[in-house]
C-alpha positions in Angstrom: 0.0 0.0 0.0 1.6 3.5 -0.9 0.3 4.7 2.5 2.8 1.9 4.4 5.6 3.0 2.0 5.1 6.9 2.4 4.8 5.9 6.0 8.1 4.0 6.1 10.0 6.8 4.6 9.1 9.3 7.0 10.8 7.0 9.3 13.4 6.4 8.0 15.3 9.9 9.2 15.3 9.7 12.9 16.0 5.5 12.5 19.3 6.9 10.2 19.7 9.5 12.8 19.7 6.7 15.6 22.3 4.0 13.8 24.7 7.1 13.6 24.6 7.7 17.0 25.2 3.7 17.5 27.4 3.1 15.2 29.9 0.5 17.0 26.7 -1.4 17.5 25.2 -1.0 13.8 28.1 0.0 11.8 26.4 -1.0 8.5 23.0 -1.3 8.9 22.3 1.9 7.1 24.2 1.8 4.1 22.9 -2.0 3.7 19.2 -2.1 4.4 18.1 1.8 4.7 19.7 3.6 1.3 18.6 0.7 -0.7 15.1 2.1 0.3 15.5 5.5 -0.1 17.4 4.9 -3.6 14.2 2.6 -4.4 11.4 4.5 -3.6 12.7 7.6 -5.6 11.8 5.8 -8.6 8.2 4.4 -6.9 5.1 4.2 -9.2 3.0 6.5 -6.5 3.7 10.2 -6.2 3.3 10.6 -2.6 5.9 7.9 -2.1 8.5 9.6 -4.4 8.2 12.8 -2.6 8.4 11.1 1.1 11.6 9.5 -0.4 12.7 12.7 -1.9 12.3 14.6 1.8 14.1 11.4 3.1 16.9 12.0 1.1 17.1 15.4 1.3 17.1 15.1 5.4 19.9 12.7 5.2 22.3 14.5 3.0 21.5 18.0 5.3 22.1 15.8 8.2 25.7 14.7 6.3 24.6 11.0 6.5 25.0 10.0 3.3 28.1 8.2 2.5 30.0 10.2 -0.5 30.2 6.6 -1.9 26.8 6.1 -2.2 25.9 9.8 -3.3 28.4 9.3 -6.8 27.3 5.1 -7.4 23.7 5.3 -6.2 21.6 8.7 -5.9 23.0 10.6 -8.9 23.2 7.6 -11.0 19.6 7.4 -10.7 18.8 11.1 -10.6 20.2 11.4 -14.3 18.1 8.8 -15.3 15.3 10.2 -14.2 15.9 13.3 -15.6 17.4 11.9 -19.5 15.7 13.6 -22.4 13.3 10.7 -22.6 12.2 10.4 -18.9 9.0 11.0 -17.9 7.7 14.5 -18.0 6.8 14.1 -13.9 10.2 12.4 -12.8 12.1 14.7 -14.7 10.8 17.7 -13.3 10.8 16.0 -10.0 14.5 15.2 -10.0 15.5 18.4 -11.5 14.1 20.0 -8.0 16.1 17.4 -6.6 19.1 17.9 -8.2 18.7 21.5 -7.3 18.3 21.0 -3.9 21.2 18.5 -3.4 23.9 20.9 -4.9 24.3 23.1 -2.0 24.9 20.1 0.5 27.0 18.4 -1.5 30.9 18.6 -2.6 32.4 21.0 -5.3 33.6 18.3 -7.2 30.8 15.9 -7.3 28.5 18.8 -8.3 30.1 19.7 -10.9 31.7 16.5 -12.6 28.4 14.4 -11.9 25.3 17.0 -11.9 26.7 20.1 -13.5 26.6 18.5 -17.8 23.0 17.3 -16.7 21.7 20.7 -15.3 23.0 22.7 -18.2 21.4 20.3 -20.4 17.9 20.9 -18.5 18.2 24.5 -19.0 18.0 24.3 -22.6 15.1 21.4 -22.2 12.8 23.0 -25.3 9.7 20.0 -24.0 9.0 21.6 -20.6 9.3 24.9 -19.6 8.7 23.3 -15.9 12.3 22.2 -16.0 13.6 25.7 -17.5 12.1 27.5 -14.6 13.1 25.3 -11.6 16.9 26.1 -13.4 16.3 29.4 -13.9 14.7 29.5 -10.0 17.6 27.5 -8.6 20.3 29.2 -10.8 22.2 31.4 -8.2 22.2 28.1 -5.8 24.1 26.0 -8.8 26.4 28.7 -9.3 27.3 29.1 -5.8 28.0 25.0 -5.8 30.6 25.2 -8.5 32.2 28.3 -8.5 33.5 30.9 -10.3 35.2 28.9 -12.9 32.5 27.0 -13.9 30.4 29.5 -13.6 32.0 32.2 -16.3 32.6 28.6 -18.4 29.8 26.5 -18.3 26.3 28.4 -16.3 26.9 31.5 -18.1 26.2 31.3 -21.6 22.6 29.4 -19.9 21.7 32.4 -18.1 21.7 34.1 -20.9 19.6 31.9 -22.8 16.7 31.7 -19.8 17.2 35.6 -19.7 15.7 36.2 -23.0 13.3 32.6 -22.8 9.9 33.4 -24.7 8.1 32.6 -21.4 8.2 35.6 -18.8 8.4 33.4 -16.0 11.3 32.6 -16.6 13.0 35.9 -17.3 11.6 37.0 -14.2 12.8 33.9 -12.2 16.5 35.0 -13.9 15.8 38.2 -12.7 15.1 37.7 -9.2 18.0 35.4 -8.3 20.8 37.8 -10.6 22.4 39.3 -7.4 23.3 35.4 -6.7 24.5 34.4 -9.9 26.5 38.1 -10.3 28.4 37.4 -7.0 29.8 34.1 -8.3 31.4 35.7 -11.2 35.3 38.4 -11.5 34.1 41.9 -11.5 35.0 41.7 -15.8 32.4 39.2 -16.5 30.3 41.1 -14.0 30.9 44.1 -15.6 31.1 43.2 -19.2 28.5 40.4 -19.6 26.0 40.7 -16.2 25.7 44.9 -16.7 24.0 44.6 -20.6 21.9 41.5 -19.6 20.7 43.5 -16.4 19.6 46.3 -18.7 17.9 44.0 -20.4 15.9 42.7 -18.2 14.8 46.0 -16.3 13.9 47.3 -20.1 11.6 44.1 -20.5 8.3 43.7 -22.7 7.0 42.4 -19.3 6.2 44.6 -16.4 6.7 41.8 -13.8 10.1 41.2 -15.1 10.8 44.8 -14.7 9.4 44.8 -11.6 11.4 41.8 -10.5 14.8 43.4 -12.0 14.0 46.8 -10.3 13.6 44.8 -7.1 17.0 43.1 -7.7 18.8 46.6 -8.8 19.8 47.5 -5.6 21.8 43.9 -4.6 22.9 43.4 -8.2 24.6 47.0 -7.8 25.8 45.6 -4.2 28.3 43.1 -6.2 30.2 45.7 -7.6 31.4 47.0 -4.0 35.1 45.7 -2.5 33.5 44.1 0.6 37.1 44.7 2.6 35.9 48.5 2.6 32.3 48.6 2.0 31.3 46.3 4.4 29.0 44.1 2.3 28.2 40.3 2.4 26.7 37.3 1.2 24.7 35.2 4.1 24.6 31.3 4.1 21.0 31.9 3.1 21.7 33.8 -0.2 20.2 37.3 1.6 22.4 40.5 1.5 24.1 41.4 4.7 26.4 44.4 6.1 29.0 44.1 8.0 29.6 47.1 10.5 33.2 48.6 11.0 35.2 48.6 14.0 34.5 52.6 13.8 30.8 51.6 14.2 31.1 49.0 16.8 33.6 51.2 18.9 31.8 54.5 18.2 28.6 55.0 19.7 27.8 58.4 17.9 27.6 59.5 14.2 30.2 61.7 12.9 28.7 63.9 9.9 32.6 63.4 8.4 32.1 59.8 8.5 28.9 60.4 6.4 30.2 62.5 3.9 32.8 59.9 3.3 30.2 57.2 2.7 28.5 59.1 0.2 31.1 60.2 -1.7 32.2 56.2 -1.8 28.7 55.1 -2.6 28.6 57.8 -5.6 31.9 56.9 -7.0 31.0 52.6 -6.9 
C-alpha cells in the first residue's frame, strides 16, 4: 500500500539518525538495508511515495549521513536517469528540483563533474518549460556549488539563454535570483557580460520582469562594491548582509565626516 511506504520513509530519518549515533553497534545497517530504500522509492510508481523518499533524502544529506560513496554510485546515478531527455515528464521535473536542492549540501567536485553536464542540459530542455524554470529559480544556488570557474565557463552562456526565454516566468525567475548568480562571477564578466543582460531585463516587454529586476537593482549593484571596505556580504541563506566597521562597533555616535565619506564612496562605486 503507498500509504505503508510513504509511512516508512518518514521514518526512515530519525531511524538513520539513531544508527549514527550507534554506530559501533550497527556499523552497516544503514548503508545496507536503509539507502537501498530510499534509492528505491525515488523511482516508486506513487507520487506521494517519491516525494516522502525525496524529503528522506534530502534530510539525510542535510544531516551529512550519506556516504559520499553512495551519493556518486547510487543517488546521482539514478537522478540522471530520471531526468534523460526521454524520462517522464513528472520524474524529470521532480528530479531536476532534486538535483537542485542537493547541490548546496554536497561537494564542489561531485557537483560539478556528476550534476553540472545534466543541469545545463535541462536548462535548454525546449519540451517543458517546468524544467527551465526550476533552473532558472535555482540558478544562483548552482552557481554558488561550483564556483567561479565553472560558472564564467559552463552556467553563463545558460543564463543568458533563460534571460531572453519566450516565457516571462522565466525571465523574471533569472531576474530575481541575478544578485546570486552576479556574485559568483570576477568583477569583468560582472561588468562586461551581467551589466548589458541586467539592462535587459529591467527594459523588459513584461512589467513583472521589470518589476522583479527593479527589485533586484539594488543587490545586483551591491556586487560591484570591494567588501574589505564597503562592508558588504553574502549570508549562508543567499540574503544581503552588512557588516559594520570597527568605527561603528567602537563608536557609539555618528560623525557627519564619516557620512560624507560614505556618500562620496557610494557615488563613486
Amino acid at each position: 500500500e503507498p500509504t505503508v511506504r510513504t509511512e516508512l520513509m518518514e521514518q526512515i530519518p530519525p531511524i538513520a539518525i539513531f544508527l549514527q549515533e550507534s554506530r559501533p553497534n550497527f556499523p552497516t545497517a544503514f548503508f545496507e538495508y536503509l539507502m537501498p530504500i530510499v534509492v528505491r522509492y525515488l523511482t516508486d510508481v506513487n507520487n506521494q511515495v517519491r516525494k516522502a523518499g525525496q524529503e528522506a533524502l534530502l534530510i539525510l544529506l542535510e544531516q551529512d549521513l550519506v556516504a559520499q560513496s553512495d551519493i556518486e554510485n547510487k543517488v546521482c546515478p539514478i537522478l540522471l536517469d530520471l531526468s534523460a531527455p526521454d524520462s517522464d515528464d513528472e520524474y524529470k521535473v521532480e528530479a531536476v528540483n532534486i538535483i537542485c536542492k542537493m547541490a548546496s549540501m554536497l561537494s564542489r567536485t561531485t557537483v560539478e563533474h556528476m550534476l553540472l553536464p545534466r543541469f545545463c542540459e535541462l536548462c535548454s530542455d525546449g519540451k517543458l518549460f517546468q524544467v527551465r524554470k526550476i533552473c532558472a529559480a535555482n540558478f544562483g544556488d548552482i552557481c554558488n556549488a561550483v564556483g567561479q570557474e565553472a560558472t564564467e565557463r559552463l552556467l553563463i552562456p545558460k543564463f543568458f539563454e533563460l534571460c531572453s526565454d519566450s516565457v516571462w516566468g522565466m525571465r523574471k525567475a533569472c531576474a530575481e535570483c541575478f544578485m546570486a548568480v552576479s556574485y559568483t562571477t570576477s568583477p569583468e564578466v560582472r561588468r562586461s557580460k551581467l551589466s548589458p543582460l541586467f539592462i535587459s531585463l529591467i527594459s523588459d516587454t513584461c512589467r513583472w520582469v521589470r518589476q522583479a529586476a527593479f527589485q533586484s537593482l539594488g543587490p545586483f549593484i551591491s556586487t560591484f562594491a570591494n567588501p574589505s571596505s564597503a562592508g558588504l556580504y553574502i549570508r549562508e541563506d543567499g540574503t544581503l548582509s552588512i557588516r559594520p566597521s570597527p568605527q561603528d562597533v567602537n563608536s557609539s555616535s555618528c560623525q557627519p565626516s564619516s557620512n560624507v565619506t560614505l556618500l562620496s564612496s557610494s557615488a563613486n562605486a
